[in-house]
C-alpha positions as CSV (number, residue, x, y, z in Angstrom):
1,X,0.0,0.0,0.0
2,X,1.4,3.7,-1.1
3,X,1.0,6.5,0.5
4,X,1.5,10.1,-0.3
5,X,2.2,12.9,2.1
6,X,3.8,16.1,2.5
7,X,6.0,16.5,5.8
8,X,9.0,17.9,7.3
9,X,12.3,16.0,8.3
10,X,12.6,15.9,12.0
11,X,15.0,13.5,13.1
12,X,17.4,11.4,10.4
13,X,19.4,8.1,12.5
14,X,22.0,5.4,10.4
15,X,20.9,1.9,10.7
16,X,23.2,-0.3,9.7
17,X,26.6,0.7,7.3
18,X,23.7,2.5,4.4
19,X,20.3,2.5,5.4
20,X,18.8,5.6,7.4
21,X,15.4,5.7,9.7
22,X,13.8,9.1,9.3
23,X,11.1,10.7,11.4
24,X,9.1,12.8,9.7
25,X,6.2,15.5,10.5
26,X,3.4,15.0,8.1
27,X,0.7,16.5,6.7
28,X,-1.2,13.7,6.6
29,X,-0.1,10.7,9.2
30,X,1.4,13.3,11.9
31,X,4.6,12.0,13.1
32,X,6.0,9.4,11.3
33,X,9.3,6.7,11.0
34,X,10.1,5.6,7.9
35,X,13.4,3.5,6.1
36,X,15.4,5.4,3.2
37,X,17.1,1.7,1.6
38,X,20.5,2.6,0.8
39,X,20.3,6.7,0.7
40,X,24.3,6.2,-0.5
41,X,23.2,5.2,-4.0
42,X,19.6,6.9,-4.0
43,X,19.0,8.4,-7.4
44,X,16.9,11.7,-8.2
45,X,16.2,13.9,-4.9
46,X,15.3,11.1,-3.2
47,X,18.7,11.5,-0.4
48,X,18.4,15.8,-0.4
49,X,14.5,15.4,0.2
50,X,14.9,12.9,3.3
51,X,17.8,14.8,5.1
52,X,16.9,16.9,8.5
53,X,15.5,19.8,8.0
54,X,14.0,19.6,4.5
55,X,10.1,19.7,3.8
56,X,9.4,16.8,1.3
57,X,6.5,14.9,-0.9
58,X,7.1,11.9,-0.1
59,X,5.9,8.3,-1.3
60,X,5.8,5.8,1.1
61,X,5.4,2.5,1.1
62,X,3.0,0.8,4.1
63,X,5.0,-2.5,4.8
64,X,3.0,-4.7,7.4
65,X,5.9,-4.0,10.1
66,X,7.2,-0.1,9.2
67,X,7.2,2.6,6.7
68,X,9.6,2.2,3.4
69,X,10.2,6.2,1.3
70,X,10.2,4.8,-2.0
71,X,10.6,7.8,-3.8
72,X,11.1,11.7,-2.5
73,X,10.9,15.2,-3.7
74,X,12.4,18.4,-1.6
75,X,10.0,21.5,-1.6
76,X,12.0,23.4,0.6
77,X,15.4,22.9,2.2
78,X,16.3,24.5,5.2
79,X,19.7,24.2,4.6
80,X,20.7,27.8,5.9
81,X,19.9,27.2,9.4
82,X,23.2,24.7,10.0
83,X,25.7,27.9,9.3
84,X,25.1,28.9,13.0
85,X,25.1,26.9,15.7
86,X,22.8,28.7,17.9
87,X,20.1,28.4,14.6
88,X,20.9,25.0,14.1
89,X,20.3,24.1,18.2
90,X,16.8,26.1,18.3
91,X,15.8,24.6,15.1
92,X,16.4,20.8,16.7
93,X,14.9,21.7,20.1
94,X,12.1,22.6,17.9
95,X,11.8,19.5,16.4
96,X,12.2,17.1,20.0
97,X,9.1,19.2,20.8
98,X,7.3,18.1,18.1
99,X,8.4,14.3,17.8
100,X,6.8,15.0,21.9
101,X,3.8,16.6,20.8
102,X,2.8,15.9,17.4
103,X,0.0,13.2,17.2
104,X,0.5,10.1,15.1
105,X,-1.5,8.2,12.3
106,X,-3.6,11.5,12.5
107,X,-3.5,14.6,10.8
108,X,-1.0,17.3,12.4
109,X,-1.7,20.3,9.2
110,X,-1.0,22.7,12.0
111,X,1.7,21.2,13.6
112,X,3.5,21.2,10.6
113,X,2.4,24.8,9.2
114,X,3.8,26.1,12.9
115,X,7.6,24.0,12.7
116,X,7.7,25.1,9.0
117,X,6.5,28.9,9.3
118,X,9.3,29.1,12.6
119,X,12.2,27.0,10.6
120,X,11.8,29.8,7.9
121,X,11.9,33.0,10.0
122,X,14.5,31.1,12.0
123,X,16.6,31.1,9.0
124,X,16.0,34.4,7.7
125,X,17.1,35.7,11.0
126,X,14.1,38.3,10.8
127,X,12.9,37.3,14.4
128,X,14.4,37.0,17.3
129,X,15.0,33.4,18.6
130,X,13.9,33.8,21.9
131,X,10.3,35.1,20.9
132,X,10.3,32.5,18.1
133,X,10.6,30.0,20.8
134,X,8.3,31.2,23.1
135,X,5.7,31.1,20.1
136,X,6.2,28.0,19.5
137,X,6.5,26.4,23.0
138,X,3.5,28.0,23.7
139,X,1.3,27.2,20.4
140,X,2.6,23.3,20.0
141,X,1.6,23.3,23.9
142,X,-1.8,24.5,23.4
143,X,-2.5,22.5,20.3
144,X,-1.4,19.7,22.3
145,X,-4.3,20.1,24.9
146,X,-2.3,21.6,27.5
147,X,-3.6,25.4,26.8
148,X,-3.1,27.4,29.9
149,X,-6.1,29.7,31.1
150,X,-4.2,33.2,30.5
151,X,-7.7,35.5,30.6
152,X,-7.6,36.9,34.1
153,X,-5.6,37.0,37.8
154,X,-7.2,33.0,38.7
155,X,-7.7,35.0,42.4
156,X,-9.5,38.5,41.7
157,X,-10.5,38.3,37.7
158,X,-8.4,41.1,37.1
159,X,-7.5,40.9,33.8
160,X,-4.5,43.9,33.3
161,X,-1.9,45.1,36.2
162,X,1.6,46.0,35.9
163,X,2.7,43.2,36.7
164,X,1.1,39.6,36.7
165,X,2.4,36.2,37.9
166,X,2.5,33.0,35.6
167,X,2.5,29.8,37.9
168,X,3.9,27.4,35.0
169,X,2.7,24.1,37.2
170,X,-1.4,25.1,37.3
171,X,-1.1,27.1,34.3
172,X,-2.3,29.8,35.7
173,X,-2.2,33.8,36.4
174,X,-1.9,35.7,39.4
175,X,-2.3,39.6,39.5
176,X,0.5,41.3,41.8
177,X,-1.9,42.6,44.0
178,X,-3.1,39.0,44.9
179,X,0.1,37.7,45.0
180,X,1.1,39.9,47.9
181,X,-2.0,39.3,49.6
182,X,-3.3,35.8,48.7
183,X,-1.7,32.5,49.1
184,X,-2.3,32.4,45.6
185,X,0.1,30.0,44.2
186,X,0.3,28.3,47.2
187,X,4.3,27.8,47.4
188,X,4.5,27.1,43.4
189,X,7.1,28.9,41.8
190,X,6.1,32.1,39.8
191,X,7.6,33.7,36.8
192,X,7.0,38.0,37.0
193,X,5.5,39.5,33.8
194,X,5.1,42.8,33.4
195,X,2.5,44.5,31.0
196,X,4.5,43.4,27.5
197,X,5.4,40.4,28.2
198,X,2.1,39.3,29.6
199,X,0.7,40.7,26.4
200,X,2.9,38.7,25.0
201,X,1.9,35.4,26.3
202,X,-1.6,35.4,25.8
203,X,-0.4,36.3,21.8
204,X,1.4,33.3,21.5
205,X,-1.9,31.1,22.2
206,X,-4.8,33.1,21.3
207,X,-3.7,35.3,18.2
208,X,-4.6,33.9,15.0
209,X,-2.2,32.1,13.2
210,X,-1.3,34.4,10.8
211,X,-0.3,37.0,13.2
212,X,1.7,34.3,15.6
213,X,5.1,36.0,14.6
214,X,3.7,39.2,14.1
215,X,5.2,40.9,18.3
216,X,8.2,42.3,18.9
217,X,9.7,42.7,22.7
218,X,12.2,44.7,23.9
219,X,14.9,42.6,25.6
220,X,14.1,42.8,29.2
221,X,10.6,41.8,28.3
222,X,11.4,38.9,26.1
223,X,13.5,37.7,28.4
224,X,10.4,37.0,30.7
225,X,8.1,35.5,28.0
226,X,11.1,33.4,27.2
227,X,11.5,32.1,31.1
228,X,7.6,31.7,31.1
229,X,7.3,29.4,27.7
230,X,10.2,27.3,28.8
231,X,9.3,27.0,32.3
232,X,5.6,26.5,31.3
233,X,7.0,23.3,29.2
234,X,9.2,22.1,31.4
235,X,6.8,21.8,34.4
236,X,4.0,20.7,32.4
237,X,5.6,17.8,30.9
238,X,7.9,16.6,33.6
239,X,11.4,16.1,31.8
240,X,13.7,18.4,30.4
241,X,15.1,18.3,26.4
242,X,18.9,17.2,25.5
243,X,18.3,19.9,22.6
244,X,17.4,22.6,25.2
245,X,20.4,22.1,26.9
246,X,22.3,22.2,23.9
247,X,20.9,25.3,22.6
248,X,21.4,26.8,26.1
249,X,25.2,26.2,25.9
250,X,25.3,26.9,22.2
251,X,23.5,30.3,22.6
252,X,24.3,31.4,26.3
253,X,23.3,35.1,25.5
254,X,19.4,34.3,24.0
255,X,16.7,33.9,26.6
């Protein structure tokens, strides 16, 4: 059985002196791990279109065991984004959070628009990597289910102060006043925001997704949506990424 889909290279992995096993963020099947048989000797743009980074159409055969690419055709090639090493770190965090996220043998259209829309600002360099991160931390979270309730202080229903408190465990937030006065987050820790970068936030999930990318921060500011999106991730699913870490050392001065 064939089947055709359009996806993204995630995660490429030698098996064996030739062969490769791919994982692949598709269109069509979500997240997906395929064989490329001997990618040494592939003819046409069947090796380019299955390296990391590169956005294919891809036939694939359906064996009764695993996926087989019989044939593949590169649409776009990220190929840029492995000149810098704090590019080429972000980019691969990005795509451990969607091999975490991204459902499989279902569709994933939006999954895949978000990795492929932040893979080509990425590479432009006409965003900042710290707000491209929190964007899509925060959007791959919420289209994962775990959306966090962003609308008003979770204590008074205040909805704007100068500063607010994110509480990254509950997913919640807590006005300033509150937080003085309230047991509020009841000993969880609590990243500050103040009146951008709480702005900020509640972009990243509830702005349409044509305007996702559309903010711009000043540092201090990013800086706090950046601590938020990661912490946010980080408590919410329980384990830390080797490609976070990386990036972190990679890129010391980014949020």
């Amino acid at each position: 059985m064939k089947l055709d889909a359009q996806g993204l290279v995630v995660r490429e992995k030698y098996v064996g002196d030739t062969d490769r096993l791919v994982t692949v963020l598709t269109r069509e099947k979500g997240i997906l791990r395929a064989f490329v048989r001997q990618p040494k000797h592939a003819g046409g743009g069947r090796l380019s279109a299955t390296r990391l980074f590169t956005y294919s159409r891809f036939s694939i055969f359906e064996g009764r065991d695993s996926y087989i690419i019989d044939d593949a055709q590169p649409l776009e090639v990220f190929f840029d984004l492995r000149k810098e090493i704090g590019r080429l770190s972000l980019a691969q965090y990005f795509c451990e959070l969607a091999i975490e996220l991204a459902p499989q043998d279902s569709p994933a259209e939006e999954y895949l628009r978000l990795l492929l829309n932040a893979m080509y600002f990425l590479q432009k360099g006409t965003h900042s990597a710290a707000s491209l991160k929190a964007a899509v931390e925060m959007r791959m979270m919420s289209l994962s289910g775990y959306m966090p309730d962003l609308v008003c202080c979770s204590v008074c229903g205040c909805y704007e102060a100068d500063e607010m408190f994110f509480l990254p465990r509950s997913g919640k937030i807590v006005c300033g006043g509150c937080m003085q006065t309230q047991p509020a987050a009841g000993g969880e820790p609590a990243v500050r925001l103040g009146r951008g970068a709480m702005t900020a936030l509640r972009h990243t999930i509830y702005a349409e997704f044509n305007k996702l990318f559309s903010f711009r921060l000043p540092q201090p500011a990013e800086r706090e949506l950046a601590a938020a999106s990661e912490r946010y991730v980080l408590e919410t699913l329980g384990h830390g990424f080797k490609t976070l870490d990386f990036y972190h050392q990679m890129a010391p001065g980014d949020p």
